[in-house]
C-alpha positions in Angstrom: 106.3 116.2 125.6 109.8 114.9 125.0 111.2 114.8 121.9 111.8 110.8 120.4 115.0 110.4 118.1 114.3 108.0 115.1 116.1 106.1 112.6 114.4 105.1 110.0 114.9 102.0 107.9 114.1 100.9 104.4 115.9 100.1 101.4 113.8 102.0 99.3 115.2 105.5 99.3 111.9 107.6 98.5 109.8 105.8 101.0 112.2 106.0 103.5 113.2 109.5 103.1 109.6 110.8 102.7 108.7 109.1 106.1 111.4 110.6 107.9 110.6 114.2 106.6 107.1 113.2 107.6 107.9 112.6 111.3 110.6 115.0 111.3 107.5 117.7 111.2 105.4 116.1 113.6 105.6 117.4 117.7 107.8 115.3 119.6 109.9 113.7 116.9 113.3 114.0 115.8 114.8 111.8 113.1 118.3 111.7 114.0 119.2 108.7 110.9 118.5 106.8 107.8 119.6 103.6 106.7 118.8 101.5 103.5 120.1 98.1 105.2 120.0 95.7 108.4 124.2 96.5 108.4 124.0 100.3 107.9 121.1 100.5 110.6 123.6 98.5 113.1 125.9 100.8 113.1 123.9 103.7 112.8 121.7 103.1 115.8 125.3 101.9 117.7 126.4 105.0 117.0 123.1 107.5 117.4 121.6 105.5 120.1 118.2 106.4 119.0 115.0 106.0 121.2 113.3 104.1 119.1 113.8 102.6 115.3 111.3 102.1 112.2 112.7 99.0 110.5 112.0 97.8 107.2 112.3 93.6 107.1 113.4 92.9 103.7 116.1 94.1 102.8 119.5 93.2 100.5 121.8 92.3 102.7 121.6 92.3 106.3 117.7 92.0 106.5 115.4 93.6 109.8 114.7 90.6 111.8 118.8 90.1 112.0 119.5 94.0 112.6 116.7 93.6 115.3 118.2 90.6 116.8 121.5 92.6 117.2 120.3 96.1 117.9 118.0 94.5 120.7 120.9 92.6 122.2 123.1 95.2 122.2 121.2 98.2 123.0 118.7 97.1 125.4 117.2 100.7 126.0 116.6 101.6 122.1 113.2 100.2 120.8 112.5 98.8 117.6 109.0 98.9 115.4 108.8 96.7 112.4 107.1 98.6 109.0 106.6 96.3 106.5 104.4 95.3 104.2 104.4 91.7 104.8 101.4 90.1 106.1 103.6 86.4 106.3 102.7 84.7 109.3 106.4 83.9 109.5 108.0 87.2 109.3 105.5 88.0 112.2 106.5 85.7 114.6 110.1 86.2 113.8 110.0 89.7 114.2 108.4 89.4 118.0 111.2 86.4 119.2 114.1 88.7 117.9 112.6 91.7 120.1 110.6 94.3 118.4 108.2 96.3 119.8 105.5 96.4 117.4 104.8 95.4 114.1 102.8 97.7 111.9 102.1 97.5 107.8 102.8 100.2 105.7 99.1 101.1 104.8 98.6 102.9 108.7 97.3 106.0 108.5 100.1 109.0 109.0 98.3 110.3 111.6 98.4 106.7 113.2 101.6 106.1 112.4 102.9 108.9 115.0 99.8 108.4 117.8 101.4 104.0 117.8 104.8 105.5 117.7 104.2 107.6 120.9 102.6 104.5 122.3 105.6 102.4 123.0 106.7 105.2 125.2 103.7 104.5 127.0 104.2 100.5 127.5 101.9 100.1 124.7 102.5 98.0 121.9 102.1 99.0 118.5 99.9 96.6 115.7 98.1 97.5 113.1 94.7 97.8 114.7 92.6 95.6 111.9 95.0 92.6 112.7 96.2 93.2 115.9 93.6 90.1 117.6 94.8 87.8 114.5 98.2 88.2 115.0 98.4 87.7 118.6 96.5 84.6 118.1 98.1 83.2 115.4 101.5 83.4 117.6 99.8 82.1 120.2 99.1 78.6 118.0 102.3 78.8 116.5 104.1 78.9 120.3 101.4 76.9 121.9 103.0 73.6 119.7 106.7 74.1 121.6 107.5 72.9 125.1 106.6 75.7 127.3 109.6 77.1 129.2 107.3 79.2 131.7 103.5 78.0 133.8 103.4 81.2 134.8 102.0 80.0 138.1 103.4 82.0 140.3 101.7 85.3 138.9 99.7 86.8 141.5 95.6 87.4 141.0 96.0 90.9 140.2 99.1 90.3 138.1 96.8 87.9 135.9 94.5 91.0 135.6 96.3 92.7 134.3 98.1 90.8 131.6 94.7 89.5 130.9 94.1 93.2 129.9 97.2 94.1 128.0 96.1 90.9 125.7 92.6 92.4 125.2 94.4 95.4 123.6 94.0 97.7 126.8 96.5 100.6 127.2 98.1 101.4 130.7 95.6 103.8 131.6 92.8 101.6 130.6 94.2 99.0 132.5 93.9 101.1 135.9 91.2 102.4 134.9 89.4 98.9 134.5 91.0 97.8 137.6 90.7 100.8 139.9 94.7 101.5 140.7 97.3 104.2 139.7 98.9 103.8 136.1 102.1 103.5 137.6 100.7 100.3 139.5 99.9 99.0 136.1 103.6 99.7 135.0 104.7 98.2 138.0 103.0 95.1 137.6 104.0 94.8 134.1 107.4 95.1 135.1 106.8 91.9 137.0 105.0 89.8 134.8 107.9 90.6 132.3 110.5 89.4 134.7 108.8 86.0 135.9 107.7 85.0 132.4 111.2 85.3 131.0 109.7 87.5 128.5 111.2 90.9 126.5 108.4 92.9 125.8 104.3 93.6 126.2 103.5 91.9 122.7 105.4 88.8 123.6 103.4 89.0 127.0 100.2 89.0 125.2 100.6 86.2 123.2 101.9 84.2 125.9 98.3 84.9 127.6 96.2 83.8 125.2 98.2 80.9 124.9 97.7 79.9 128.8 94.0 80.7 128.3 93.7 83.7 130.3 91.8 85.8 127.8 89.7 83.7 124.8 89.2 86.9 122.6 91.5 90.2 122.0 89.5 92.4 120.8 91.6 95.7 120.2 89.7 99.1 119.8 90.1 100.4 116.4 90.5 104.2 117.9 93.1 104.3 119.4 97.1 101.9 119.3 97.0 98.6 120.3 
């Protein structure tokens, strides 16, 4: 298994630095950083280049959704999981426009903390599993008020398939498993759907198809990340 670097963010020092000696123990993990603000986690993760970040939201200062905006934009490769504990619809939504990966609260489990972590790695995105369906719903009102940029017509049958799946909580495997092709396929087509949508990530995907009325009911399974 390769090892994942982390930087972990939060302004509060205890949390923060009891999480990172938390993953920092578990297999394939490596917590390379900390930072206690949006500013500090900037420049850390500019100057670490970790694989993936855990990113408080509010913060003093420079708060998460603006040190996602700019970690996103300027390193494209690095991923970034919000861990909050707000539940506010708009901190949501903000979070998935600016480019995170994932959204998660702050009451997962440890043990599925590190099993959503290892998901992104996997195309998977990571939401708490009890509100993963009402989340991707409630963006998908919230967007389905604006002018839609994309139809999304010119997704082929199998591509709707599949993002059909990924919006019922399916992983990769589940996908080709469901559909009878190779897991790669699955990736592949992602890939696609990404690129004609206009869209940054699997979450952002998701909403978009509930929104266009390709799947009436996400219903992620509480076993496993979502």
């Amino acid at each position: 298994m390769e090892t994942i670097r982390l930087l972990v963010v939060d302004d509060h020092a205890l949390f923060r630095r009891a999480l990172a000696n938390l993953l920092g123990n578990e297999p394939g993990f490596e917590v390379v950083g900390e930072a206690g603000d949006g500013a500090e986690a900037v420049r850390k993760a500019q100057a670490l280049r970790p694989d993936l970040i855990l990113m408080d939201i509010h913060m003093p200062g420079t708060d998460g959704l603006e040190a996602t905006r700019q970690i996103v934009s300027a390193l494209p490769a690095t991923r970034v999981v919000i861990l909050t504990v707000s539940e506010e619809d708009k901190d949501l939504f903000e979070a998935i426009r600016s480019g995170a990966h994932g959204y998660l609260l702050k009451t997962v489990e440890p043990e599925g903390l590190c099993a959503l972590l290892r998901g992104v790695f996997r195309g998977e995105a990571p939401l708490s599993p009890a509100t993963a369906a009402k989340i991707l719903k409630q963006f998908a009102r919230r967007e389905a008020n604006a002018p839609a940029t994309v139809a999304g017509d010119d997704l082929t049958a199998r591509e709707r398939e599949v993002l059909a799946s990924v919006a019922s909580g399916f992983t990769n495997k589940e996908i080709g498993s469901k559909l009878a092709i190779a897991e790669n396929t699955v990736k592949n087509h992602l890939k696609s759907i990404l690129a004609k949508l206009h869209l940054d990530n699997r979450v952002q995907a998701a909403a978009l198809a509930i929104q266009r009325g390709l799947v009436r009911d996400s219903k992620p399974d509480t076993k496993s990340s979502r």
